[in-house]
N, CA, C and O of each residue as an XYZ file, in Angstrom:
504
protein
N     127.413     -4.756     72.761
C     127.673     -4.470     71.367
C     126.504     -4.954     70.523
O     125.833     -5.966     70.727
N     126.375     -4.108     69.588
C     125.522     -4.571     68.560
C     125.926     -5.027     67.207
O     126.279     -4.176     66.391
N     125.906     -6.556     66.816
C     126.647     -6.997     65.893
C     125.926     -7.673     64.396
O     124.980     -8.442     64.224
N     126.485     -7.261     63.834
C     126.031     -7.399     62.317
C     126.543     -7.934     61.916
O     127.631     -7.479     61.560
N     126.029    -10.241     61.429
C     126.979    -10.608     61.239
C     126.468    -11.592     59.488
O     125.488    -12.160     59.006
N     128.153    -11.192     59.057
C     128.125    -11.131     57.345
C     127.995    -12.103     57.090
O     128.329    -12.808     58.042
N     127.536    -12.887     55.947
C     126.767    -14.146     55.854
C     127.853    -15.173     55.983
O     127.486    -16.215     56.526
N     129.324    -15.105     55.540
C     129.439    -16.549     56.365
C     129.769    -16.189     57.271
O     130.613    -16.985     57.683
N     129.670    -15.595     57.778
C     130.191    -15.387     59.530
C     128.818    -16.473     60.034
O     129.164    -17.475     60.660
N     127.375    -16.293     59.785
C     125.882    -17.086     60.289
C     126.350    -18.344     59.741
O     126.006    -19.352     60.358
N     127.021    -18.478     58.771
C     127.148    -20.104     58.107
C     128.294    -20.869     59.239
O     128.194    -21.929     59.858
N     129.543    -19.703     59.196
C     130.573    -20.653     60.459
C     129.648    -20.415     62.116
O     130.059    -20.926     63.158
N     129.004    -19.976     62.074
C     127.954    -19.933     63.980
C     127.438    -21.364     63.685
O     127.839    -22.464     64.068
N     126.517    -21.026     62.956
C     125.453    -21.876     62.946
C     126.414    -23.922     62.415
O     125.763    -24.934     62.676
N     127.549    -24.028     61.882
C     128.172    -24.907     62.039
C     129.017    -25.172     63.081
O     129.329    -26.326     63.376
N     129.431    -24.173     63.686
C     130.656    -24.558     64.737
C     132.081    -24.586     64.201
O     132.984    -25.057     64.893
N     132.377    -23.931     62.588
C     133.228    -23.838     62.347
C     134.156    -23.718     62.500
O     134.193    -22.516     62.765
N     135.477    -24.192     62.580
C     136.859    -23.436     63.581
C     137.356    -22.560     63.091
O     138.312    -22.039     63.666
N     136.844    -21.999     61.691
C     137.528    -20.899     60.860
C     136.729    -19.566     62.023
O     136.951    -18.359     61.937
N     136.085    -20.033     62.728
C     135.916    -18.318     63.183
C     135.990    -18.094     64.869
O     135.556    -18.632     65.887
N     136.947    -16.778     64.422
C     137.541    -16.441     65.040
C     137.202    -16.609     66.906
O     136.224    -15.988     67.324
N     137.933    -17.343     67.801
C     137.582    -17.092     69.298
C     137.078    -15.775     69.601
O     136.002    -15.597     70.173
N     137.899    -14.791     69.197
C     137.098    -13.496     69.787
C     135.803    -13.480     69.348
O     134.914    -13.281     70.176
N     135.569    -13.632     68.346
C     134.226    -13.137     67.268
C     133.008    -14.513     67.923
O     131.798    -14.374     68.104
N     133.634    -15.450     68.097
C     132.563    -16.412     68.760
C     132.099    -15.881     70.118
O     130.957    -15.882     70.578
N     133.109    -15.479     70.598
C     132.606    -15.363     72.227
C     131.788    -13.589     72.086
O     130.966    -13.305     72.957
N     132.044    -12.717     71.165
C     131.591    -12.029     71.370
C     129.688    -11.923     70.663
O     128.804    -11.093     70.878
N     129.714    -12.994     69.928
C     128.826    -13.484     69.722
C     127.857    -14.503     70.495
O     126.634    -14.492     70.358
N     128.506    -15.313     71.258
C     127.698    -16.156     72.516
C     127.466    -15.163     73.596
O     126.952    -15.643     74.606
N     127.748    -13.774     73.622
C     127.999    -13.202     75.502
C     126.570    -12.626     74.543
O     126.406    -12.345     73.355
N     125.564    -12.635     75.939
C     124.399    -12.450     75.410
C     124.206    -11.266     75.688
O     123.190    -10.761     75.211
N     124.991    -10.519     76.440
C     124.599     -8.843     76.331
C     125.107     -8.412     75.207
O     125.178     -7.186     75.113
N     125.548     -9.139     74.174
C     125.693     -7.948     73.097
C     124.168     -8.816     72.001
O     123.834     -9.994     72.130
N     123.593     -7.920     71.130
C     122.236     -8.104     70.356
C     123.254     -8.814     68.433
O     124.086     -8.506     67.580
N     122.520     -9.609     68.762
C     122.991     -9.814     66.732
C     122.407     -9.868     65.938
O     121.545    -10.745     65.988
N     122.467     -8.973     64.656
C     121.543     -8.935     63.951
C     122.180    -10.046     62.854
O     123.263    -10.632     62.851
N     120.928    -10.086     61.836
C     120.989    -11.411     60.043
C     119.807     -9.927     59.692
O     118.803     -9.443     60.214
N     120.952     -9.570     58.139
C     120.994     -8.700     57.304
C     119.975     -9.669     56.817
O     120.203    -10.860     57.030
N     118.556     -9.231     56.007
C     117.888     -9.180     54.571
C     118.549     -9.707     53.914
O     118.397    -10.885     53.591
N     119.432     -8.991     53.555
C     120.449     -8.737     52.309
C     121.458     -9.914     52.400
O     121.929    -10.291     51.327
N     121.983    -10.750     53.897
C     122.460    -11.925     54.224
C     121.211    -12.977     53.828
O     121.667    -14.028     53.377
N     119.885    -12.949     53.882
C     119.487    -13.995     53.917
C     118.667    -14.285     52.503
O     117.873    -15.206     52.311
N     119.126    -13.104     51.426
C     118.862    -13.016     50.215
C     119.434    -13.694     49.259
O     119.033    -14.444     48.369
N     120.862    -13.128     49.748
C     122.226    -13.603     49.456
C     122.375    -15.365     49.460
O     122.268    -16.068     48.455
N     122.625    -15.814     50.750
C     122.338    -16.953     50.980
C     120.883    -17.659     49.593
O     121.089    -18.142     48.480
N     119.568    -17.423     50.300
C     118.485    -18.224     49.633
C     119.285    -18.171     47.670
O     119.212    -19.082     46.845
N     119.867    -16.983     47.513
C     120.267    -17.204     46.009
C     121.353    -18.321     45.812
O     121.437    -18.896     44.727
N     122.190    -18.628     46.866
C     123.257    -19.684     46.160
C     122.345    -20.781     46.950
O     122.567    -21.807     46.307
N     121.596    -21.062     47.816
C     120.696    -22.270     47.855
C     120.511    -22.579     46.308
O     121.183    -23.385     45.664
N     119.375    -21.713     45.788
C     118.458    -21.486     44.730
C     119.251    -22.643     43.558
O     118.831    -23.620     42.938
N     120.511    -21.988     43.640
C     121.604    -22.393     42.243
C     122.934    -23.466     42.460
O     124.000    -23.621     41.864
N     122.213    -24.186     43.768
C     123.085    -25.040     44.537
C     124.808    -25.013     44.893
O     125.735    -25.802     45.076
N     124.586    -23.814     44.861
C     126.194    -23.237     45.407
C     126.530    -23.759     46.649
O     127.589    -24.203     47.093
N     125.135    -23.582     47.246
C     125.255    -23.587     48.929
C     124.000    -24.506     49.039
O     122.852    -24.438     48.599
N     125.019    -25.813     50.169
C     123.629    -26.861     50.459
C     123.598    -26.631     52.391
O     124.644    -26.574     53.039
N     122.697    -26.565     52.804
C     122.116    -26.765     54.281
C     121.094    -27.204     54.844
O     120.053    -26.560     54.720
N     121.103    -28.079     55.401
C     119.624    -29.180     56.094
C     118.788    -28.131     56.884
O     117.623    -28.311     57.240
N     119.354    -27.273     57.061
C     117.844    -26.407     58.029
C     117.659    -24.882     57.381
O     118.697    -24.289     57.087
N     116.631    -24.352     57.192
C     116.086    -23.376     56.947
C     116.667    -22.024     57.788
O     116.086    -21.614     58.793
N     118.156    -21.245     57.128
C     118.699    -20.640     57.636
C     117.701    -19.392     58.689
O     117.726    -19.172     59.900
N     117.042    -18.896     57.777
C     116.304    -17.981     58.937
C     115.540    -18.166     59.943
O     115.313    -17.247     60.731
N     114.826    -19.823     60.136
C     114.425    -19.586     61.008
C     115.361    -20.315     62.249
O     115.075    -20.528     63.427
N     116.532    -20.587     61.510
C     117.582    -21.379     62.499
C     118.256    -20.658     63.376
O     118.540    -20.900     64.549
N     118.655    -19.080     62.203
C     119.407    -18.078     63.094
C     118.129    -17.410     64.487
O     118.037    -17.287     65.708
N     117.588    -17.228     63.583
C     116.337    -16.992     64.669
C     116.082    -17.251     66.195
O     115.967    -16.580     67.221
N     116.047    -18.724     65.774
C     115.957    -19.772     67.016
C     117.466    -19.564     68.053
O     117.439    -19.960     69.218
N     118.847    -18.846     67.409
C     119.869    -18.814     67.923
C     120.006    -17.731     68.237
O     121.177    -17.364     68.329
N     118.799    -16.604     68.581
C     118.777    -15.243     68.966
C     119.381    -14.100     67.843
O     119.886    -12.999     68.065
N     119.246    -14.474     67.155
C     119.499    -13.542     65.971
C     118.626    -12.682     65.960
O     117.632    -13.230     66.437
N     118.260    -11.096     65.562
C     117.191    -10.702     65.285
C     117.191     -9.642     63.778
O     117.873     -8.639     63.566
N     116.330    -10.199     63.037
C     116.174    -10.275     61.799
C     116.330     -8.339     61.441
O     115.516     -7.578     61.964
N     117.402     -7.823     60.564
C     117.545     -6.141     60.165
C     116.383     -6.311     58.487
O     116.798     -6.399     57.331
N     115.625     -6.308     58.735
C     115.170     -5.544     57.577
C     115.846     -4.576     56.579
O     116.780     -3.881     56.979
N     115.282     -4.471     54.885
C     116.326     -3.442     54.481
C     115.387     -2.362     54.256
O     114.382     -2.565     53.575
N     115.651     -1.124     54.819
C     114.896      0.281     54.499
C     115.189      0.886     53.395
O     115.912      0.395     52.528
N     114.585      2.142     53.327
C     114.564      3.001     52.424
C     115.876      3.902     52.663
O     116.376      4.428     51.669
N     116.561      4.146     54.137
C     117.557      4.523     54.645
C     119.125      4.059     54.058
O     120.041      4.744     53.603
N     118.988      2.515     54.295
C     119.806      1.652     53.931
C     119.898      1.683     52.813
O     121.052      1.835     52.410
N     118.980      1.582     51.923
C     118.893      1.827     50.865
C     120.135      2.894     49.970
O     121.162      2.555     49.383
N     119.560      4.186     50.161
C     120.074      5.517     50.623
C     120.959      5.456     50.386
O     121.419      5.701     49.271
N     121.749      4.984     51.665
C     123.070      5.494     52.283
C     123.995      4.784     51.359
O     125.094      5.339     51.359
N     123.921      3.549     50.418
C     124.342      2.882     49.383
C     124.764      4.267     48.492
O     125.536      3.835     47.636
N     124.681      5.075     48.385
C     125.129      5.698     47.341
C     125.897      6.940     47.627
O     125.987      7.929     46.899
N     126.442      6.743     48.805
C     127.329      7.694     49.319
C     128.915      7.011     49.467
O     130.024      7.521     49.308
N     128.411      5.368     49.915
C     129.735      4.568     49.682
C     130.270      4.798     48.898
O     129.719      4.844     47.799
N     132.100      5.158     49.083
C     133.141      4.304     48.056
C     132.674      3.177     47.523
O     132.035      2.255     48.031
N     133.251      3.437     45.932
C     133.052      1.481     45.656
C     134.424      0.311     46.336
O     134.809     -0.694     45.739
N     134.838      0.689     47.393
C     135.760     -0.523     47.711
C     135.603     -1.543     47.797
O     136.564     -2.308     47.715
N     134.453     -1.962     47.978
C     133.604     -3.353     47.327
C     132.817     -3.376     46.635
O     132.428     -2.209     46.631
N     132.023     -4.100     45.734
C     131.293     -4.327     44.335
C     130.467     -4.746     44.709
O     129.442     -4.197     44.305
N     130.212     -6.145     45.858
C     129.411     -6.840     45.665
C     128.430     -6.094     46.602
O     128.576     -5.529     47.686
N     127.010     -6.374     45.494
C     126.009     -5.312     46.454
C     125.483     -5.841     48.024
O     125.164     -5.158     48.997
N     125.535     -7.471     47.840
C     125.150     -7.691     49.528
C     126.051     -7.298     50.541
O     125.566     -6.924     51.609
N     127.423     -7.319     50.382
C     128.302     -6.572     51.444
C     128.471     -5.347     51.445
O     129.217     -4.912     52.322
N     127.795     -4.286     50.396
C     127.649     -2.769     49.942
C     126.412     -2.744     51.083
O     126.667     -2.112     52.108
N     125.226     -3.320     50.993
C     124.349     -3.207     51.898
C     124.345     -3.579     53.337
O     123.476     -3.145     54.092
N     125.297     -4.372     53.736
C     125.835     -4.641     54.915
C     126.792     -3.333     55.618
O     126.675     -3.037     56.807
N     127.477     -2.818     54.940
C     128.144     -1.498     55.336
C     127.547     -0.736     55.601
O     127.754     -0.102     56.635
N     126.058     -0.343     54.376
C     125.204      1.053     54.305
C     124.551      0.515     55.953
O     124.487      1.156     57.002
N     124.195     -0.686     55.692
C     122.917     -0.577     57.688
C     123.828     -0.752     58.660
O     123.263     -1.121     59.690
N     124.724     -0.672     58.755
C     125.902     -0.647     60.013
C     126.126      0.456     60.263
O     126.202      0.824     61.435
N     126.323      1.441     59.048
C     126.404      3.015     59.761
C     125.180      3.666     59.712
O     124.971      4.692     60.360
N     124.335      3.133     58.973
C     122.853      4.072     59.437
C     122.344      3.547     60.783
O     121.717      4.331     61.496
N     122.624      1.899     61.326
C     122.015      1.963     62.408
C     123.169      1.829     63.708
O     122.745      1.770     64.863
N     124.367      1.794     63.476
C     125.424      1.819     64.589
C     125.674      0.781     64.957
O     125.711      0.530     66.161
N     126.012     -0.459     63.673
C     126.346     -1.838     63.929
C     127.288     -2.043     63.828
O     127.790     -1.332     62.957
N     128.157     -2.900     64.399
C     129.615     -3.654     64.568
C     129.343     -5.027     63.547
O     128.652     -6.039     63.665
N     130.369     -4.442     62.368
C     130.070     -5.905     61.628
C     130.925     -6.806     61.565
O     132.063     -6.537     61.181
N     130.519     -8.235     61.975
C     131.292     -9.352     62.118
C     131.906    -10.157     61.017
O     131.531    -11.330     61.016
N     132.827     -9.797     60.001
C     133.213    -10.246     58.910
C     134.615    -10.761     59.139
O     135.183    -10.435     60.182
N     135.391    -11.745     58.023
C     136.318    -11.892     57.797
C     136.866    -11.487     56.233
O     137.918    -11.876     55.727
N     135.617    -10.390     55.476
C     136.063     -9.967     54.299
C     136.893     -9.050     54.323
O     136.443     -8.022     54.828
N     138.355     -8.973     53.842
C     139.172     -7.880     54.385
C     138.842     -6.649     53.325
O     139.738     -5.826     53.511
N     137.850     -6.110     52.181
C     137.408     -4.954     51.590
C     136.275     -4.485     52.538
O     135.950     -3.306     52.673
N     135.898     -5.186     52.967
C     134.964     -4.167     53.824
C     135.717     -3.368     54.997
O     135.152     -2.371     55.447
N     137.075     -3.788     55.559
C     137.729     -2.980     56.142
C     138.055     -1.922     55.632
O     138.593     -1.070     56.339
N     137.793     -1.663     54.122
C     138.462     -0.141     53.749
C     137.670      0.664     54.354
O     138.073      1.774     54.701
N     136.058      0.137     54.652
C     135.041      1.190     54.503
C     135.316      1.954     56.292
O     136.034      1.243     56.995
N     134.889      3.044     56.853
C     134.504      3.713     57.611
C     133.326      2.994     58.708
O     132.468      3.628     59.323
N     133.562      1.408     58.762
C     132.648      1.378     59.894
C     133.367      0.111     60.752
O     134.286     -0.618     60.377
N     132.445      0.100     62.356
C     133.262     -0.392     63.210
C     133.045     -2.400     63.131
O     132.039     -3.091     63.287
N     134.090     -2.671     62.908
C     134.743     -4.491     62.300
C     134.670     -4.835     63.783
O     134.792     -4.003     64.682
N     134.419     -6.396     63.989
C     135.151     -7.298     64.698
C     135.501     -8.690     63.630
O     134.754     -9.532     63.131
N     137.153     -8.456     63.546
C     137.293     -9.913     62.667
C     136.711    -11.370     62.889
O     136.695    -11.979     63.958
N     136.298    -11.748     61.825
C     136.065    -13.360     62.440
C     137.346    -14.236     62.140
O     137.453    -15.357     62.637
N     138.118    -13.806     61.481
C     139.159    -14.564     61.589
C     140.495    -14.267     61.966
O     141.340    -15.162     62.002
């Protein structure tokens, strides 16, 4: 599987959180499936750093990194495909998390239940 995972989904990995889900962990540790960290996750994130929403001792990208993450860039595609979505969600970093899951055929790892309205393939984290 190829998994696309929504920014706190990288915040409960990268802690060991118990809020997420056994399935969603293990399908995240089995190393034949690939995981991607959205742009748009690590944008997201650096902005509530920025405005101290969100505090963390290590430098999320190059942490996920180091934990086999491999970094989705945002295209001109992704871009795009943003404007074909329903608005069933507002917020534009999880609008852009939907648009590169179906332009590139990602399984996204969330526990936001509006992104389930949308047309693409979920594994819950919680």
């Amino acid at each position: 599987m190829r998994l696309l995972v929504d920014s706190h989904v990288l915040l409960w990995w990268l802690q060991a959180d118990p809020r997420l889900a056994a399935g969603a962990a293990e399908a995240m540790a089995d190393g034949d499936n690939t995981l991607y960290l959205s742009a748009a996750s690590v944008w997201e994130l650096s902005i509530k750093q920025s405005i101290g929403k969100l505090r963390v001792d290590v430098d999320l990208r190059s942490h996920a990194r180091d934990q086999g993450f491999t970094e989705l860039p945002i295209t001109g595609a992704h871009a795009t495909a943003i404007r074909d979505l329903p608005f069933h969600h507002k917020d534009p970093f999880d609008r852009m998390l939907v648009a590169q899951a179906t332009v590139e055929g990602l399984t996204i790892v969330t526990a936001d239940d509006a992104i389930a309205a949308y047309d693409v393939p979920l594994l819950p984290a919680t």
